[in-house]
N, C-alpha and C positions, 0 to 999 in steps of 0.2 A: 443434381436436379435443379434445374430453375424455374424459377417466379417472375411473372411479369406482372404487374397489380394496377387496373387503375383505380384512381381514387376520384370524387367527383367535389368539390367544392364550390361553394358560391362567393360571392360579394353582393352588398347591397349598394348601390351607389343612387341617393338619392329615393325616387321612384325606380328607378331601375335596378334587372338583377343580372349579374354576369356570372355564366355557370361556362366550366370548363372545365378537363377531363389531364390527370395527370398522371403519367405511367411512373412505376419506380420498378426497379431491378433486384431482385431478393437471390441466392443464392444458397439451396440448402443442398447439408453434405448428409446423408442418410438421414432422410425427411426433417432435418433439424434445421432451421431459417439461420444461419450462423453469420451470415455476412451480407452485409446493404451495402448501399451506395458511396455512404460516407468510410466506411471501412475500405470498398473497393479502391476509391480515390485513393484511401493512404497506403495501400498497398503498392499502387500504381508507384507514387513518389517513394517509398521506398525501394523500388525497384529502378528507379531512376537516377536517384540522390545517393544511395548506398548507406544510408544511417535514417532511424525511425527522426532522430532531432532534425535532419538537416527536411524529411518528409513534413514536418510540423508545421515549420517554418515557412514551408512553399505552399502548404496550404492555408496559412494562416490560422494555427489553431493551435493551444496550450500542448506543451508539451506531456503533461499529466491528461490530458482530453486522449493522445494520441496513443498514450500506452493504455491506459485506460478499455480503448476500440480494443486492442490487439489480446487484452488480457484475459476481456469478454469473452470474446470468441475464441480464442485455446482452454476454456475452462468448459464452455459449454463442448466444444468438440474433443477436447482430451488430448490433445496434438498442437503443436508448436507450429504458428504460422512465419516466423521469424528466429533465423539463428544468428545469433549474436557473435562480433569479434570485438577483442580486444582494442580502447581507443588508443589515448599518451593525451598529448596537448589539446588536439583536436577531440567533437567527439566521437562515441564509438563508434563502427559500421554494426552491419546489421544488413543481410539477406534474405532472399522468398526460400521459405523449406520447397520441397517438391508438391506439398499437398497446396500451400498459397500459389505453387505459380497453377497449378490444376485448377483450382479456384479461380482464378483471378482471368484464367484465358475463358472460363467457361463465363463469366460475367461479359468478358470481351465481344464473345460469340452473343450472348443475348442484348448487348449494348449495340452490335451493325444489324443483327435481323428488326432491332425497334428503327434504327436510322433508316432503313431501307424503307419502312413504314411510315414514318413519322417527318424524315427530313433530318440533317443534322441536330444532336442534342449539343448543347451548350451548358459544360458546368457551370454553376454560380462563381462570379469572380470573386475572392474574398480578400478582406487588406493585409497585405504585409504583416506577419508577426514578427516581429522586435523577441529575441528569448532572453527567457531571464534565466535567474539563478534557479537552477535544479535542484529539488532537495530528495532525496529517496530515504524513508524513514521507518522506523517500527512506530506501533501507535501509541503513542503518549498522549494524557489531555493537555500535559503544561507544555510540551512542544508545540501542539496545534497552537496555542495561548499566543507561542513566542512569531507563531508562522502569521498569524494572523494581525499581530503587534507589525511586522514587517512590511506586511502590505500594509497597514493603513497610515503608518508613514512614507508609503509612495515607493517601496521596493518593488522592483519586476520578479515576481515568483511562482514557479511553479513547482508543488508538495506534490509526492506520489505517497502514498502508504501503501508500501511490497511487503514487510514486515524485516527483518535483521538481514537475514541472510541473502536477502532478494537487491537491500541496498545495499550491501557490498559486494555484490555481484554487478551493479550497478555502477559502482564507482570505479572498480576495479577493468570494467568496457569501455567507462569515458563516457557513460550514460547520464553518470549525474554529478554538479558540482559539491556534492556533501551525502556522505549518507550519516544517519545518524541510529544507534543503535546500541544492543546490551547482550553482546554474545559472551556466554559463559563457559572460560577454560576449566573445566573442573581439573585437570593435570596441574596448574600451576597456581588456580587459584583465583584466576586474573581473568578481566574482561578485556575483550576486542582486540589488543594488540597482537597476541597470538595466532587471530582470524587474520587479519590485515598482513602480518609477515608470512599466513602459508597463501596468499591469495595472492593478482597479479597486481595488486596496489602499488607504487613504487613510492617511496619518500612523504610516507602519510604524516597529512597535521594533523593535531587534535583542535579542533576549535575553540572547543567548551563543552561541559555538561553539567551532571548535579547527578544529587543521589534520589533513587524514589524508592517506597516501599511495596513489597510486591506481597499479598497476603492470597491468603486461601477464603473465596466466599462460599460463602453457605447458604442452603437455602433454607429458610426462615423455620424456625423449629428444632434443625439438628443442631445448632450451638449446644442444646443441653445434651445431645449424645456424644459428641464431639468435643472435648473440651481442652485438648492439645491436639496442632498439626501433627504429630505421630501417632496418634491415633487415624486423625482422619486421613492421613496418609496410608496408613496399612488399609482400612478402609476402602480405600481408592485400588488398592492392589489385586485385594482379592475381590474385587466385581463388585463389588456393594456399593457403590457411591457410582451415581452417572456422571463425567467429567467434560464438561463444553470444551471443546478440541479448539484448536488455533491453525488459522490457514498456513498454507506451505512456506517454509524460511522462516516462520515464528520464532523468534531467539525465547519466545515464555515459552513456549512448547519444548522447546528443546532446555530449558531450567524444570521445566513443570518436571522432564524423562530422568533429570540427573539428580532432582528430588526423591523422585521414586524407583529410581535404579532399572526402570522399565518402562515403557508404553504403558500406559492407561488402557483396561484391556475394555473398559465401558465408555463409549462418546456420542457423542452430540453435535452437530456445526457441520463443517467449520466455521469460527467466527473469526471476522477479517479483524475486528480494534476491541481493545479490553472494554467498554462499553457494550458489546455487541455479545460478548460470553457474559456479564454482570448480567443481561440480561435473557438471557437463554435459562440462567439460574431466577432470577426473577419470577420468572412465566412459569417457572417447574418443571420447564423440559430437561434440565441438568439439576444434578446433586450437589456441586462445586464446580470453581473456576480460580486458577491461577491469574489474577488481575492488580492491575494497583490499585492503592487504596480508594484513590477518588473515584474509582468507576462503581466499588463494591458500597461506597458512601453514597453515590446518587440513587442508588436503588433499597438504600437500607438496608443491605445487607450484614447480616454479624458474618465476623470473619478473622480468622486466626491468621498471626504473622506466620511470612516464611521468609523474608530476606530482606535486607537494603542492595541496592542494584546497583553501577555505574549507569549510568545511561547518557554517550557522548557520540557528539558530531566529529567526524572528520571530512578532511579533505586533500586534497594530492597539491605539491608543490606548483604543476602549471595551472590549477584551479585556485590557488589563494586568496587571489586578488578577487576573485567573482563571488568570490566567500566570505570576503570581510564583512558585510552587513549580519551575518547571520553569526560569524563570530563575536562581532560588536553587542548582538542583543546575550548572547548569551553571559557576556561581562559584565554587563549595566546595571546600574543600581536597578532600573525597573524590575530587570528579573531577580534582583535581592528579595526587593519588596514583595515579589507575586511569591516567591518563595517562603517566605515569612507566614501567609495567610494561606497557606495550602497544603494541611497536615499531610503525611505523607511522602513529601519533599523537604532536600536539605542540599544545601549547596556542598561543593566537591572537596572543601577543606574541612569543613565539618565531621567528626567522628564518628561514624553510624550507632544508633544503639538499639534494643531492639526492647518499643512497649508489649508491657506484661499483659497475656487476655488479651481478649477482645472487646469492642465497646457493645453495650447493653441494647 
């Protein structure tokens, strides 16, 4: 079904007032408004360009803006508007499923019955985007720290938070120059490199990373019922504790399962970044949350250990060079220092150990 909307606006100019009538194009798929104008445009270029990056670029708009549009709208429709291929050097491609090119001719059709009305319409011209380094990441707050340290020394970057499995699926397309993440082998023990060798990664670097601590919060009160993770873990098992869930490719959700040897058969969410379940428990709509420390400390939350984590970037051999800034911050004294003053983190040569209780 389509929408055709006008909307009516003014300006004031001076004494004077100029009012004028501006149509936009909506496109809904079973009465659901899924896709505008600005989505349709990038679907267009992707269908043009053959990769969601190289669509970004020709429209001048962040590459994190662009997945972003695409993400919205397969989460609100349930369906994939874009199937993704394998990149190498270059980046990934990236095609219309059958339901986007359905979409996309039906916006067509309502974009010449307005022209026929209207006169030709004229997209806005937009400048050139320059792309930068890709980072596709699970959500950390000392990453964001590092991401944001990069830009404001004048790095070109664009961060997606997909969560673990989404960024190496990412990296692995040629979608993004780094993913960065904490996927747990429980077969061997070991984080990420296990993922990376069954996946289509070829000649993966590690950049850098650190260790953080990943605890179980609570909502205020159950500390005194709860006074060791195995308890509050059986807890969790048999139905009695509600568990704020983690969006799809969560590497904690998938720690949170190999914790409790099962799904979590009570949930909440899903929440996209450990901030976002801290505070689902917060509010009381959850009993507990798999989180790091710092998300479960902004909200005062008591909360019992459960792990020291890797948590590390990578990148592919023909991405190194695009990668280097991000591997530089994660070396630098700067992030010794942020590491130093942000309980819960520890750098990657350091020992893990694991504090007794919880704080009061």
């Amino acid at each position: 079904m389509l929408a055709a909307r006008g909307d009516t606006w003014e300006t004031r100019v001076g004494d004077r007032v100029r009012i004028a009538t501006r149509y936009t194009i909506e496109v809904l798929v079973d009465g659901v408004p899924a896709v505008g104008e600005e989505l349709a445009r990038l679907l267009e270029a992707v269908e043009e360009a053959g990769s969601l990056s190289a669509a970004a670029r020709r429209l001048g708009i962040p590459y994190s803006r662009a997945w972003d549009l695409v993400a919205r709208a397969e989460r609100l429709l349930g369906r994939p508007l874009l199937a993704r291929t394998r990149g190498g050097a270059s980046r990934g491609g990236a095609r219309l499923t059958p339901l986007a090119k359905e979409i996309l001719a039906a916006y067509r059709s309502a974009r010449e019955r307005l022209e026929k009305l209207l006169g030709p319409i004229e997209a806005p011209r937009l400048p050139a985007h320059e792309p930068g380094l890709v980072v596709a990441h699970s959500s950390d707050p000392l990453l964001e720290a590092v991401l944001e340290h990069l830009r404001s020394s004048g790095a070109r970057l664009d961060a997606v938070c997909t969560g673990s499995g989404l960024a190496l699926a990412m990296l692995s397309l040629g979608e993004a120059d780094a993913a960065c993440m904490h996927l747990y082998d429980p077969a061997g023990g070991s984080y990420n490199l296990p993922y990376l060798e069954r996946s289509w990664v070829e000649n993966p670097v590690l950049l850098g990373g650190y260790l953080r601590q990943l605890v179980l919060a609570l909502r205020p009160g159950l500390e005194t019922r709860y006074k060791s993770l195995k308890e509050a873990l059986e807890a969790i098992r048999r139905g009695k504790l509600v568990v704020a869930a983690r969006n799809r490719g969560s590497g904690t959700a998938l720690r949170l399962f190999h914790l409790l040897g099962t799904a979590p058969p009570r949930t909440v969410g899903p929440a996209s970044t450990h901030e976002e379940a801290a505070l689902l428990v917060a509010t009381g709509r959850a009993d507990a949350a798999l989180v790091v420390r710092a998300a479960a400390e902004r909200y005062g939350l008591p909360w019992l250990h459960a792990v020291w984590e890797r948590y590390e970037c990578y990148t592919t051999r023909p991405r190194e060079e695009a990668a280097r800034p991000l591997a530089e911050a994660l070396s630098s004294d700067w992030l010794r220092r942020l590491i130093e003053t942000h309980p819960g983190y520890r750098l990657l040569e350091e020992p893990p150990g694991s504090p007794a209780g919880s704080p009061a």
